[in-house]
C-alpha positions as CSV (number, residue, x, y, z in Angstrom):
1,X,4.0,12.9,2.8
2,X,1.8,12.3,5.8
3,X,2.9,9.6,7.4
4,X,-0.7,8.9,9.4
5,X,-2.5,8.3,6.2
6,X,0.2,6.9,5.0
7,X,-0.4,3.9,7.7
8,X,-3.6,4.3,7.8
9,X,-4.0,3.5,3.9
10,X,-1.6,0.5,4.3
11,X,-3.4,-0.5,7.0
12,X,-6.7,-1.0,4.7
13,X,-4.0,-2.8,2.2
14,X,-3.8,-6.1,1.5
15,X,-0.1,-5.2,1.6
16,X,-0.1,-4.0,5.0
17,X,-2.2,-7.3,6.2
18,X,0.9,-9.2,5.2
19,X,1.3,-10.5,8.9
20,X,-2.0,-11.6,9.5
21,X,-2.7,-13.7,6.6
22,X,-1.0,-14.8,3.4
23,X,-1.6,-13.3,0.4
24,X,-1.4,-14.3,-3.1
25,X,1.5,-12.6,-5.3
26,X,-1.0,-11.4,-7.4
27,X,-2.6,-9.7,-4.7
28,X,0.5,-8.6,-3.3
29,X,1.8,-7.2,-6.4
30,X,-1.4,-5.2,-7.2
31,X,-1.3,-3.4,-3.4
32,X,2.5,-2.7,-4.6
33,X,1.5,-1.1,-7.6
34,X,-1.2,1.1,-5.9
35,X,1.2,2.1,-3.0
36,X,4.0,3.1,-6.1
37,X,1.2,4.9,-8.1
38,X,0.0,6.9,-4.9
39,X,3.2,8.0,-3.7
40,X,4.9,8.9,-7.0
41,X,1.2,11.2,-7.2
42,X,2.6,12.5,-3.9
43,X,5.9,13.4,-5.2
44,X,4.6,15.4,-8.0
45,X,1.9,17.6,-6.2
């Protein structure tokens, strides 16, 4: 895994935003999904 796109993507995240501003649990959950989805694509390339 690179870890600079990595931060990069969660910077662009609504889930990486979680300090700056509050974010709905819907939102929050969906940028959780995404992240899951994303790395478990990671793992299996």
């Amino acid at each position: 895994m690179n870890a600079g796109s990595y931060l990069n993507w969660r910077k662009e995240t609504a889930f990486g935003k979680e300090d700056q501003f509050s974010v709905s649990s819907t939102q929050k959950r969906r940028s959780i999904w995404s992240w899951a989805r994303w790395a478990w694509m990671i793992r299996n390339h």
